[in-house]
C-alpha angles and dihedrals in degrees: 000000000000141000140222092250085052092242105146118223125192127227121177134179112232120172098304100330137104111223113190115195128197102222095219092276106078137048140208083297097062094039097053111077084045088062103054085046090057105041081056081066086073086240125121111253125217113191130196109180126179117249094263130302118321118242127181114245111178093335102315130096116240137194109221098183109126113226089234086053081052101050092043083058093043088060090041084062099033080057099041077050113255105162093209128036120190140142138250130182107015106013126136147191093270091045092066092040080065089044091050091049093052085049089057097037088053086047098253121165092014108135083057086038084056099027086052095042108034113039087164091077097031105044092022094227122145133059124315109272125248116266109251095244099067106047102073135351089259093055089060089051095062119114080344085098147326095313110206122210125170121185124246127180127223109241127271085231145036101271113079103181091112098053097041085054089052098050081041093064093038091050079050090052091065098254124151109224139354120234124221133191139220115224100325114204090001089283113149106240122149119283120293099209093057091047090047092053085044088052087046093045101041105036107029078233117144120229137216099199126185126235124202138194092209102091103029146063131221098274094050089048089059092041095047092044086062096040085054093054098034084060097051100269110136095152118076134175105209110212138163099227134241106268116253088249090080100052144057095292110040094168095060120113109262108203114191092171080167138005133236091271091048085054105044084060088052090049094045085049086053090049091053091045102257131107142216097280096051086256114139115241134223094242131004120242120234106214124170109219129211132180143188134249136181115222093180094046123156096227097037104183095055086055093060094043095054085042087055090045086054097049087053094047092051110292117162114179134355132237117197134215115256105293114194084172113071093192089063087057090047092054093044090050096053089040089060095036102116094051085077087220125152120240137211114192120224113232112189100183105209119242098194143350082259093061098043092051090050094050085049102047110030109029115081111236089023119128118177105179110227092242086067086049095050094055094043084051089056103039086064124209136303114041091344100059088040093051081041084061091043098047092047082051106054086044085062099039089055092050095056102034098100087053111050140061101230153341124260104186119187108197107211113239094003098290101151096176085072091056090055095049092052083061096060076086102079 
């Protein structure tokens, strides 16, 4: 098979599988396009791309490709849906540290991954777990009413006074339990763990904390999950993670030793009394697990599918990303509707049309109609825009309240009061 630009590219037959080589001239950029054409032929794809194109410096040929440049190009054919990602001329051991990590964080390899780290959900050892219900207050809560959660992030800093005024209004405001991320958008704050046991302390709040596979191994995934309980936490939000690209520090190491699915199998073992390593504990943990979800996914179907994985690995509730169509909510809900899960629905209120085009355009999973644009276009900007935000959604709020389990509102900027007014709609 050969190209315009004369770059050979191998295909060979083996068994049934299609194998594409790159023939030490291409890269991940020339390969890429053949790939989504071959996965169209119905066969599994296997790619093995150079690291970039060859060049001659001083008389030797290099490859210039960088291992992050690499790892970006392994997602784009995992997701194009290449079953296997390697590396021919050029690669390197680093290289294929950055494939690995693109396998995990696409959820490759999770059902080993879980089958290898969790032994309590695959072989079913270990003690009954404790019902829900009783494991925290919001557990109880669950399905019981119209559970309310707003998100509020740990500080940038070391002094938390800010943050703690802001979970003590909305504790005032009547609402259940404060989220907090972890590392949201790969951005450094201070730990959310330890902010979480100080809201909990200080306050008598209760706390709904996430919990997330970029910056740990497994080891510090095990160690963390008992830190977390031994502090009080019994609520967690299992996540993946953003990947460190997209923060503050892009060069720094992203582990993902595990996925979320990978980690909510560790979590449900803890909660049966057994660890990692099949060994029986003292005492079991009673953790609550939450999970995300993305109505409004791009590929829709895988999302379903690794909705359906985390509920088999322990999953007890959903929370979804940020929905302004509530058609797109309806269809999501009768399309999980046999995995019996509770949902929380996430509500972003828009603070200005700024804000909204930039949802739509640049955050994966985010879908703004262009109705909601256009208002927000026309509000303007300031406390307009912001009432504008409230009032949309309210509207949407209202419209999937009977058939939810509960609200996740994620007030833009830290504005809690935000938060607060969108509830006037309950």
């Amino acid at each position: 098979f050969k190209q315009k630009t004369a770059y050979e590219i191998r295909l060979s037959l083996v068994g049934s599988e299609m194998c594409i080589r790159d023939s030490c001239n291409g890269g991940p950029e020339l390969l890429f396009p053949v790939v989504e054409g071959m996965v169209a032929a119905g066969l599994p794809v296997s790619v093995q791309p150079n690291a970039g194109h060859p060049r001659v410096i001083e008389g030797r040929y290099m490859y210039l490709s960088t291992p992050e440049y690499f790892g970006v190009y392994a997602r784009r054919f995992l997701k194009a849906g290449a079953r296997i990602v390697g590396g021919c001329c050029g690669t390197t051991p680093e290289h294929i540290r950055r494939v690995a990590a693109a396998v995990r964080m696409m959820g490759g390899g999770h059902i080993e991954v879980r089958a290898r780290h969790a032994p309590g959900p695959v072989s079913g050892a270990g003690r009954p777990e404790v019902p829900v219900p009783e494991r925290s207050a919001f557990g109880r809560k669950l399905g019981n009413k119209m559970v309310v959660s707003v998100e509020v992030s740990s500080p940038t800093g070391l002094d938390p006074a800010k943050a703690l005024d802001g979970v003590k209004m909305l504790q005032q405001g009547g609402v259940d339990v404060v989220n907090i991320p972890d590392g949201p958008r790969a951005t450094v704050k201070m730990s959310n763990l330890a902010f979480a046991a100080a809201v909990q302390d200080k306050l008598g709040m209760e706390t709904l904390t996430h919990f997330c596979c970029r910056d740990r191994n497994i080891l510090g995934l095990m160690s963390d999950l008992l830190g977390a309980h031994f502090s009080g936490l019994r609520n967690l939000v299992v996540i993946t993670g953003d990947p460190p690209k997209t923060g503050d520090y892009p060069d720094a190491t992203a582990v993902f030793d595990l996925d979320s699915v990978g980690l909510l199998g560790m979590a449900t073992g803890l909660n049966r009394g057994v660890d990692p390593a099949g060994k029986t504990m003292e005492s079991p943990t009673r953790f609550v697990l939450a999970t995300g979800a993305e109505p409004a996914a791009v590929d829709y179907d895988r999302e379903l599918t690794r909705l359906s994985l985390k509920k088999e690995a322990g999953a007890h509730l959903v929370m979804t990303q940020p929905v302004y169509d509530p058609e797109v909510l309806l269809k999501f809900l009768k399309d999980i509707q046999g995995l019996h899960l509770p949902v929380l629905v996430g509500i972003l209120p828009l603070a200005s049309s700024r804000n909204a085009e930039f949802l739509h355009k640049e955050v994966p999973g985010m879908r703004v109609p262009e109705e909601i644009r256009d208002r927000m276009r026309k509000a303007g900007y300031g406390d307009a825009g912001r009432k504008e935000g409230v009032k949309i959604a309210q509207e949407t709020l209202k419209a999937v309240k009977p058939f939810v389990q509960g609200v996740y509102i994620m007030p833009p900027f830290g504005r809690y009061r935000m938060a607060l007014d969108v509830l006037e709609a309950l």
